[in-house]
Each structure stands twice: as structure tokens, then as C-alpha cells.
Residue frames as a rotation matrix with the C-alpha (Angstrom) as fourth column:
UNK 1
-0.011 0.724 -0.689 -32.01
-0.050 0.688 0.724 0.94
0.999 0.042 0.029 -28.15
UNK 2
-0.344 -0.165 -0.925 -30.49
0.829 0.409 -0.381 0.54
0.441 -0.897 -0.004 -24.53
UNK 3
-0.908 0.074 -0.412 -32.34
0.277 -0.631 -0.724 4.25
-0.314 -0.772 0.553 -24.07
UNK 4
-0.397 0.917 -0.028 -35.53
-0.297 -0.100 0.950 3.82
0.868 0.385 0.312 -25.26
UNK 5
-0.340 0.333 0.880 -37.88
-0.940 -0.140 -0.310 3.98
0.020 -0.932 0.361 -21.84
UNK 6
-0.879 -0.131 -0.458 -38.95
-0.254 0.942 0.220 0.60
0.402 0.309 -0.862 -20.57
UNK 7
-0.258 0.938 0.230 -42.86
-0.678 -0.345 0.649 0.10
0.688 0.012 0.725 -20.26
UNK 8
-0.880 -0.268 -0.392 -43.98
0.094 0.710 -0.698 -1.46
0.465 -0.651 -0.599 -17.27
UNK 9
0.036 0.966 0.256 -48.03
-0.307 -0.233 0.923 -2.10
0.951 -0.112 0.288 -16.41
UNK 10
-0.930 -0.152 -0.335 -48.56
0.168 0.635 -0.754 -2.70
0.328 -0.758 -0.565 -12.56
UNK 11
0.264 0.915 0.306 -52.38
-0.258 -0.239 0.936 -2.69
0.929 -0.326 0.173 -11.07
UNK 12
-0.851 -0.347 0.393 -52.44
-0.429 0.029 -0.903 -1.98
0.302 -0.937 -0.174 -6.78
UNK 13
0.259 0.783 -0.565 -55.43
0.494 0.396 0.774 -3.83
0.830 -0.480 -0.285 -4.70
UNK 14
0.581 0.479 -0.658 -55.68
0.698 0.123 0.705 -1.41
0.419 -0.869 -0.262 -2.06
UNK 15
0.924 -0.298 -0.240 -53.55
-0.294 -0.954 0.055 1.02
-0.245 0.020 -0.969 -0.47
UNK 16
0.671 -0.713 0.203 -50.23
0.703 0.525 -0.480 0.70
0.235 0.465 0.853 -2.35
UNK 17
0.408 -0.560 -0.721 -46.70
-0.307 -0.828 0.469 3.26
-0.860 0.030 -0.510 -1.97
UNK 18
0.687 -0.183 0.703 -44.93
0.725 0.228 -0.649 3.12
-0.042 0.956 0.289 -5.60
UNK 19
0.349 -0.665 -0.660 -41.41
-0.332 -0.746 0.577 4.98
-0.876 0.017 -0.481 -6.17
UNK 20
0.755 -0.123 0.644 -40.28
0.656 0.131 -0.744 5.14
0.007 0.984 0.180 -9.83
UNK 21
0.591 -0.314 -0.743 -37.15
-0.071 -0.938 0.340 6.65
-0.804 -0.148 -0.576 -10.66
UNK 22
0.639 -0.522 -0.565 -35.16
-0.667 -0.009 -0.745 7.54
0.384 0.853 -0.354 -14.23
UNK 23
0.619 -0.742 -0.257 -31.90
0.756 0.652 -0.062 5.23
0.213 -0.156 0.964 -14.18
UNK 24
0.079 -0.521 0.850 -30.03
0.430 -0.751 -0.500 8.54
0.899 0.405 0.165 -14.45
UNK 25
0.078 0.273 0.959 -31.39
-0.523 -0.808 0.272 9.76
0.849 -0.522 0.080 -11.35
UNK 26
0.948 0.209 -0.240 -31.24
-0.062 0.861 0.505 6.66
0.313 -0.464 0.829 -9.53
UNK 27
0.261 -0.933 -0.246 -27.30
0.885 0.333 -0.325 6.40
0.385 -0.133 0.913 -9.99
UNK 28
-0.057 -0.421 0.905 -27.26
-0.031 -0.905 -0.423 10.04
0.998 -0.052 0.038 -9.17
UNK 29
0.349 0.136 0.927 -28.21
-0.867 -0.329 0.375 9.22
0.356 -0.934 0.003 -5.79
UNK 30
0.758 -0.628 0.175 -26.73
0.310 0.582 0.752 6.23
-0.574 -0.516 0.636 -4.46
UNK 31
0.259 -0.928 0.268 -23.41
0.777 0.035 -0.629 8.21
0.574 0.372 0.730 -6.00
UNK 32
0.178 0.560 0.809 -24.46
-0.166 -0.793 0.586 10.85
0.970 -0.239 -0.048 -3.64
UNK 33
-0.116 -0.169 0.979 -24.91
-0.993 -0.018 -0.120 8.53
0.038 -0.985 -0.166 -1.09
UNK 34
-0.221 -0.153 -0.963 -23.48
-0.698 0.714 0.047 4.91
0.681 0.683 -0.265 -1.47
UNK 35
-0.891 0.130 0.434 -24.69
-0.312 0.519 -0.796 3.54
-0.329 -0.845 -0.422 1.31
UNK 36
0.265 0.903 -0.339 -28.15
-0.923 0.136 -0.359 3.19
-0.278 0.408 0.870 -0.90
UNK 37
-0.334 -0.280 -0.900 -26.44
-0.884 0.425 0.196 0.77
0.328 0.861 -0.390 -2.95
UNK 38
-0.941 0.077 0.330 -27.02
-0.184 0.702 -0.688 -1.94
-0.285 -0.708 -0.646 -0.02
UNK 39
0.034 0.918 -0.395 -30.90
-0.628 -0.288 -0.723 -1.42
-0.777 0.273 0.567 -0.62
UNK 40
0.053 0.393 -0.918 -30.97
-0.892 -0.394 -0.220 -1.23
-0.449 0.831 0.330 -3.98
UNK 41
-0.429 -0.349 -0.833 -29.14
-0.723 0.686 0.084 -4.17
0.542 0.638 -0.547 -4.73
UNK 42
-0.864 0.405 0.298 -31.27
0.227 0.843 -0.488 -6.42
-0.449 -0.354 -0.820 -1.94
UNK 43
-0.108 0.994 0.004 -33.94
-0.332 -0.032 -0.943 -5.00
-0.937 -0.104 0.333 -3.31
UNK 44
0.136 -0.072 -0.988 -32.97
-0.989 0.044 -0.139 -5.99
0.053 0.996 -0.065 -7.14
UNK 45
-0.757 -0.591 -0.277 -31.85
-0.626 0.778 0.053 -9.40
0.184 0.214 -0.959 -5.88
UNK 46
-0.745 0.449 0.493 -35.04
-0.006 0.734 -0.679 -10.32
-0.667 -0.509 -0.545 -4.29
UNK 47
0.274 0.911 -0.307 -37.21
-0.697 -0.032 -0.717 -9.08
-0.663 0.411 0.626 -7.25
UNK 48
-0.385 -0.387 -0.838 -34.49
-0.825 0.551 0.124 -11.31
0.414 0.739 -0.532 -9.88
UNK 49
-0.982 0.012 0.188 -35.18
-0.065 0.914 -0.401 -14.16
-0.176 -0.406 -0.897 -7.43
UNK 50
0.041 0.990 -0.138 -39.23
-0.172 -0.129 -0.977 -13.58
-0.984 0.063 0.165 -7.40
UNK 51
0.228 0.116 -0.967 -38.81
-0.854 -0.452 -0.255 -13.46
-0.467 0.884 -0.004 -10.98
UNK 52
-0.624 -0.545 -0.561 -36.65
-0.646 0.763 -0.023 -16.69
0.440 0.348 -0.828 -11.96
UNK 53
-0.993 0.097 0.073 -39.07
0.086 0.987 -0.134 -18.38
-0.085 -0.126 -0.988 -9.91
UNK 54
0.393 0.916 -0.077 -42.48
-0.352 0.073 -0.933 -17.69
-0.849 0.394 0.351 -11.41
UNK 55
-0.008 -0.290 -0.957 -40.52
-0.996 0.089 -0.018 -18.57
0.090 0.953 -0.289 -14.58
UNK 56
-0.958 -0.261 0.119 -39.82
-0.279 0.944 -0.174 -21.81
-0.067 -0.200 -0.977 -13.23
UNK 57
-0.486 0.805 0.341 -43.24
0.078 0.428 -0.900 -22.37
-0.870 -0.411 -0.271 -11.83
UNK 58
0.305 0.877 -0.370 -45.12
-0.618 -0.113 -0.778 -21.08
-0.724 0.466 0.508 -14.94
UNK 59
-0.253 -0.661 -0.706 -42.86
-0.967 0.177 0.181 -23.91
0.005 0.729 -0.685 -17.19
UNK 60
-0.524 -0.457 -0.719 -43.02
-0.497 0.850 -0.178 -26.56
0.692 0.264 -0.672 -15.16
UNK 61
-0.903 0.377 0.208 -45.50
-0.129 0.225 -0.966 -26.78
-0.411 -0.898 -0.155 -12.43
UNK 62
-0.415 0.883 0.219 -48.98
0.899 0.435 -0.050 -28.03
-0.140 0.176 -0.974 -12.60
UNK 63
-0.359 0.590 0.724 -51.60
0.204 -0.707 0.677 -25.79
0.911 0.391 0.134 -13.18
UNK 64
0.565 0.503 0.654 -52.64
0.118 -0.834 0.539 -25.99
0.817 -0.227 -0.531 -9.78
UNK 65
0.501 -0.325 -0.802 -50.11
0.861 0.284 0.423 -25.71
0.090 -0.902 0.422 -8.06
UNK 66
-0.505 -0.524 0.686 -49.04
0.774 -0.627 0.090 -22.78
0.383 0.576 0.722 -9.77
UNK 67
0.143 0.717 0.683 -52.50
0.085 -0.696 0.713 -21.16
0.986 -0.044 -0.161 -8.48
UNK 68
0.935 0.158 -0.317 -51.78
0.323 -0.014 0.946 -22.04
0.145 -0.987 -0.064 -4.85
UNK 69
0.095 -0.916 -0.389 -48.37
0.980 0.019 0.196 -20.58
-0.173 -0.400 0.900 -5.20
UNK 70
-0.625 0.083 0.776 -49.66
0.412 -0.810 0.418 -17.77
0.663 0.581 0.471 -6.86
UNK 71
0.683 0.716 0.144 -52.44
0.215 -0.385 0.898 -16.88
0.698 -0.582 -0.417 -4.29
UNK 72
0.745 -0.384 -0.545 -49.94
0.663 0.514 0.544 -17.85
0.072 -0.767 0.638 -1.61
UNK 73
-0.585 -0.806 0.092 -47.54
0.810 -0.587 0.004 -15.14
0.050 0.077 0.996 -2.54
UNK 74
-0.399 0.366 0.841 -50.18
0.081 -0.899 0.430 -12.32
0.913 0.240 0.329 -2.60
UNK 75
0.717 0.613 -0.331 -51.66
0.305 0.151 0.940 -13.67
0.627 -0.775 -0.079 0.35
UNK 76
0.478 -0.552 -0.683 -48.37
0.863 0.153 0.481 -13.30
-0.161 -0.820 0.549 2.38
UNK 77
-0.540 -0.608 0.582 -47.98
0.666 -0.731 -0.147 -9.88
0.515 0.308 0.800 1.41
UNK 78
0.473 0.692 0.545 -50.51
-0.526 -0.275 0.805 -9.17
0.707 -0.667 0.234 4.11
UNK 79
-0.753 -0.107 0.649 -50.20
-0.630 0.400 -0.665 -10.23
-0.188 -0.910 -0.368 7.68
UNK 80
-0.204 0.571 -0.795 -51.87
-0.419 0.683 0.598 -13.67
0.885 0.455 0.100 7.88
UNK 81
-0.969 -0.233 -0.083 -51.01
-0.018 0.403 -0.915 -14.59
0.246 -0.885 -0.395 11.32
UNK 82
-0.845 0.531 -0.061 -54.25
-0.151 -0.347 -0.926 -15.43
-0.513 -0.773 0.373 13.05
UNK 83
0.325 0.891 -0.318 -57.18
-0.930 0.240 -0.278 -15.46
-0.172 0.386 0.906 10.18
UNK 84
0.239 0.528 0.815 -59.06
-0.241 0.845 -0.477 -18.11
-0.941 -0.083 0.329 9.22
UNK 85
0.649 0.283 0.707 -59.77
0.751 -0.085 -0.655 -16.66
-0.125 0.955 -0.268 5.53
UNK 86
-0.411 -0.691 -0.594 -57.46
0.266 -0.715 0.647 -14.58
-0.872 0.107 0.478 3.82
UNK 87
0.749 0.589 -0.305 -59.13
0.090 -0.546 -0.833 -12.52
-0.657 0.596 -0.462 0.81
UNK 88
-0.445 -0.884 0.140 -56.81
0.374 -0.042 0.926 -12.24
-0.813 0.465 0.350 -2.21
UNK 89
0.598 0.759 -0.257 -58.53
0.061 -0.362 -0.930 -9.61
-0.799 0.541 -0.263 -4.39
UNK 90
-0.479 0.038 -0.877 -58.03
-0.872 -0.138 0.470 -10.23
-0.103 0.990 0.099 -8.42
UNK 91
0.596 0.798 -0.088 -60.13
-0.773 0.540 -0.332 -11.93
-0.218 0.266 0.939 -10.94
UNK 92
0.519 -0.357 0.777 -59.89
0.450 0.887 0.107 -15.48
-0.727 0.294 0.621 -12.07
UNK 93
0.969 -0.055 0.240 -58.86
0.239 -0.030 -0.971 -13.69
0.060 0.998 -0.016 -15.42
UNK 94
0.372 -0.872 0.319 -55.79
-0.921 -0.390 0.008 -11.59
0.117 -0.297 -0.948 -13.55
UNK 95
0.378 -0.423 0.823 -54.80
-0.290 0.791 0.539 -15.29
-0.879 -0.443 0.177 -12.26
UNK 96
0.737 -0.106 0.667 -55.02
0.422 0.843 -0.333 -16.76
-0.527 0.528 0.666 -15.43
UNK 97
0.804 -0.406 0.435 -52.97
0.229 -0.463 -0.856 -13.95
0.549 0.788 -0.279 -17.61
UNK 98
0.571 -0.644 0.509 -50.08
-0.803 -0.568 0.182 -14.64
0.171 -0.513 -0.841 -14.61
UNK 99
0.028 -0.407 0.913 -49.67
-0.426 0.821 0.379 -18.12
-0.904 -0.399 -0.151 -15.10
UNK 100
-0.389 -0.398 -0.831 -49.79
-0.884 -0.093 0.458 -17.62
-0.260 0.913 -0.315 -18.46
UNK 101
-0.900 0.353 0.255 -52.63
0.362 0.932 -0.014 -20.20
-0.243 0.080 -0.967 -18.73
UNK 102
-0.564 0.757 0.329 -56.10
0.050 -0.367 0.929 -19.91
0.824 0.541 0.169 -20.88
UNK 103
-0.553 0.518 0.653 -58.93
-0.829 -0.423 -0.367 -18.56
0.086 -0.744 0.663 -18.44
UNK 104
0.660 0.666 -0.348 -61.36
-0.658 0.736 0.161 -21.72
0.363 0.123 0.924 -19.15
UNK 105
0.095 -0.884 -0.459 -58.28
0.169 0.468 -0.867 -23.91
0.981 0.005 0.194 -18.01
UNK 106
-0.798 -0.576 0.177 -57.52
0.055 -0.362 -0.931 -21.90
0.600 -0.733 0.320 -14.91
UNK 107
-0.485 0.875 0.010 -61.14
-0.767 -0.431 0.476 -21.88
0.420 0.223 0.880 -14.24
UNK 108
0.219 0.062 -0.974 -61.04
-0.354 0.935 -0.020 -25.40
0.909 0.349 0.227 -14.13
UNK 109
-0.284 -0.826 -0.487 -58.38
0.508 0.301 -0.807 -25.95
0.813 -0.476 0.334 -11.99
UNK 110
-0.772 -0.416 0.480 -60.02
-0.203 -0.555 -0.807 -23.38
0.602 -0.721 0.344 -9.66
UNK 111
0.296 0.951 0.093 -63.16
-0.860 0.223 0.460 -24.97
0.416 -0.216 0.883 -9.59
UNK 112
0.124 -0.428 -0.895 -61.00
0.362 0.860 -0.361 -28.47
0.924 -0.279 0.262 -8.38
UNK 113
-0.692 -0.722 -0.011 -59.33
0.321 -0.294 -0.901 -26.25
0.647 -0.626 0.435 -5.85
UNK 114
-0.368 0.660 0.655 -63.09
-0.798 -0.585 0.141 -25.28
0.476 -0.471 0.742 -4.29
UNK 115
0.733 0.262 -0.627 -63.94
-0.166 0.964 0.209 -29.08
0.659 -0.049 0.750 -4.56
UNK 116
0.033 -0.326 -0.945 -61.29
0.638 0.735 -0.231 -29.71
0.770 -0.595 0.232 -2.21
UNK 117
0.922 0.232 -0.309 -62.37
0.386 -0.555 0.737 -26.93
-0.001 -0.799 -0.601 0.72
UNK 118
-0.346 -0.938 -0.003 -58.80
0.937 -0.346 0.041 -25.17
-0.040 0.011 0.999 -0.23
UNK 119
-0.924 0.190 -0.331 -60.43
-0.256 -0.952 0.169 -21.71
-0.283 0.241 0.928 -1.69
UNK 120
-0.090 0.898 0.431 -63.36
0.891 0.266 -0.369 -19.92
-0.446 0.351 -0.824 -2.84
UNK 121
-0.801 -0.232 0.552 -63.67
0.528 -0.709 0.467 -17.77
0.283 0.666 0.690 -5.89
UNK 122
0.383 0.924 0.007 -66.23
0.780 -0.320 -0.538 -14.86
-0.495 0.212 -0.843 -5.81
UNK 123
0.677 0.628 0.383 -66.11
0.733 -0.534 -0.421 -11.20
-0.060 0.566 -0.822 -7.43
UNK 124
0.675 -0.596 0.435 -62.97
-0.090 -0.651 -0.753 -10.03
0.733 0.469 -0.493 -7.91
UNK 125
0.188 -0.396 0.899 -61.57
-0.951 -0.303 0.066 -11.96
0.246 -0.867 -0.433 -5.60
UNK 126
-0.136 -0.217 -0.967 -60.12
0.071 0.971 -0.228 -15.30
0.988 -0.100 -0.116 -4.35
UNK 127
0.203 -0.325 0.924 -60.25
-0.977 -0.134 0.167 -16.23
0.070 -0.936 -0.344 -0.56
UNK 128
-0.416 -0.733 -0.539 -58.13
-0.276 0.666 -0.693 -18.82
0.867 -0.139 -0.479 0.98
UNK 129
0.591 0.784 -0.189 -60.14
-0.346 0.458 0.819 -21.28
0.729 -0.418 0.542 3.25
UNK 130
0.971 -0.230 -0.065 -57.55
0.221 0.762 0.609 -23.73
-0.091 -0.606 0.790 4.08
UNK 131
0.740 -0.622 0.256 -54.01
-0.669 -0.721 0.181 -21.84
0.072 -0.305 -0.950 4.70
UNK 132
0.044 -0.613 0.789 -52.17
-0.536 0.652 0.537 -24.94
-0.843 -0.446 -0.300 5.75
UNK 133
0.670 0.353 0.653 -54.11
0.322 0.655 -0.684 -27.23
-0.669 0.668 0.325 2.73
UNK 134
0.915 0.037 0.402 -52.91
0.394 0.137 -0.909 -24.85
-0.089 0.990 0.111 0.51
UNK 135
0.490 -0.871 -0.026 -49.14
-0.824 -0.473 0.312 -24.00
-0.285 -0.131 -0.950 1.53
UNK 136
0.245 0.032 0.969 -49.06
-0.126 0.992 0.000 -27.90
-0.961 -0.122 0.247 1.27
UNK 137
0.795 0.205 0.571 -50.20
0.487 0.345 -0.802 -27.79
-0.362 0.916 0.175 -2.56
UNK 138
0.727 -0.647 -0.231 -47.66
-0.686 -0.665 -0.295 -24.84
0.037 0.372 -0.927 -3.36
UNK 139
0.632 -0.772 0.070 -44.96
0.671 0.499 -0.549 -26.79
0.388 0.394 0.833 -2.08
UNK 140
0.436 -0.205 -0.876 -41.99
0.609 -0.649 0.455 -24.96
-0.662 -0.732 -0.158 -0.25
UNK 141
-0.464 -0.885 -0.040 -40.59
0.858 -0.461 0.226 -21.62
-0.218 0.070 0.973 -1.37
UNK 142
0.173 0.846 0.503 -43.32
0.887 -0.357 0.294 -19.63
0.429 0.395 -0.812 -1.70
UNK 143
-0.617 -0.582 -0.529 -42.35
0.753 -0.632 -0.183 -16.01
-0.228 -0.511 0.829 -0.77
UNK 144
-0.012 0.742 -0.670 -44.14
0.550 -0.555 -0.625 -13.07
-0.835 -0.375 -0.402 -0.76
UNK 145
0.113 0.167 0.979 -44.78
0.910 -0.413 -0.034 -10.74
0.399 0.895 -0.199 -3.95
């Protein structure tokens, strides 16, 4: 069971790098050359962290606050410094099947979030009006994706 391949769906907005490697082949190199190991393991600790907290959030946080922490992490995976508007390209539907909330629901909640000059939805895309407004709603830890 513990070698059966593990499926894993990821979708890129824009230009993306992507390195995939066997486990097998992985350990062959940082045994190679253990200085990797540094890397690897900051890079495993920050995705466990990233992870443990969307779990949190998608348990126990509001609905929107979940979205403004959710935007808020994609958004800061860009350079923000300086804009006004920050473009966060997926659909309302991508939002909703990450917060693990029904689309008509999330919908909702994003129509509220237009009502208060925070964001506007359009075609495959979210954009972030009010940066400050909505780092506010998120609440603090919000870290990049």
C-alpha cells in the first residue's frame, strides 16, 4: 500500500516552474548530497504548516473570512507592494471547492464581500480592491501559497 503512487491534481495561473520527483530518487540525491536535506525539509515544513492551517481555517472560520484568507494567500504569491488592485485569477467555483463550501454559499459570501468595496468578482477571476480592508478580515497569519 505504502508503494502505490500518490495522485496529486495541481492547476498553474500563469507562468508556473513545477519539479516532481520519485521518493526513490529524491533520497538518492540529498544522500548524494546532504546538504539538500536543509531545503527539503524547510520546504516540507512550510507546506505541513500551509496545510494544518487551511485545515484549521476550513473547520472553523467563517465563510468569509476564509475567502479573504484564501485570496490573500494567492495574492501574496505575487509582489503586491505598490498596486492598488491585485487580480487573483480562479473562478468563484475553484474558491468554493477550496474552502470546501457549496458554490451558491460562497457566492453569497462573495457577493457581501463586493457590498463592502473589499473585492470584485469577474471572469475567472477575483480582484482585490481594498488590500488593507481585506488583510483586516483574514485576520493575522495569512502567508503566501
Amino acid at each position: 500500500m505504502h508503494d502505490a503512487p500518490f495522485p496529486a491534481d495541481a492547476r498553474a495561473f500563469g507562468a508556473t516552474d513545477l519539479a516532481a520527483f520519485r521518493g526513490d530518487a529524491l533520497a538518492a540525491m540529498v544522500e548524494e548530497r546532504p546538504s539538500l536535506w536543509r531545503y527539503v525539509s524547510d520546504l516540507l515544513s512550510r507546506r505541513l504548516r500551509l496545510a494544518l492551517l487551511i485545515m484549521r481555517d476550513n473547520s472553523v472560520a467563517p465563510l468569509p473570512e476564509r475567502i479573504a484568507r484564501r485570496l490573500l494567500g494567492h495574492a501574496l504569491s505575487s509582489d503586491v507592494r505598490g498596486l492598488q488592485e491585485v487580480q487573483v485569477r480562479m473562478t468563484q467555483t475553484d474558491l468554493a471547492l477550496m474552502l470546501g463550501g457549496s458554490r451558491s454559499r460562497t457566492n453569497a459570501a462573495i457577493k457581501k464581500l463586493e457590498r463592502l468595496g473589499l473585492i470584485r468578482a469577474g471572469y475567472r477571476g477575483i480582484t482585490i480592491l481594498d488590500l488593507p480592508g481585506l488583510r483586516k478580515l483574514a485576520g493575522p497569519g495569512v502567508t503566501a501559497y
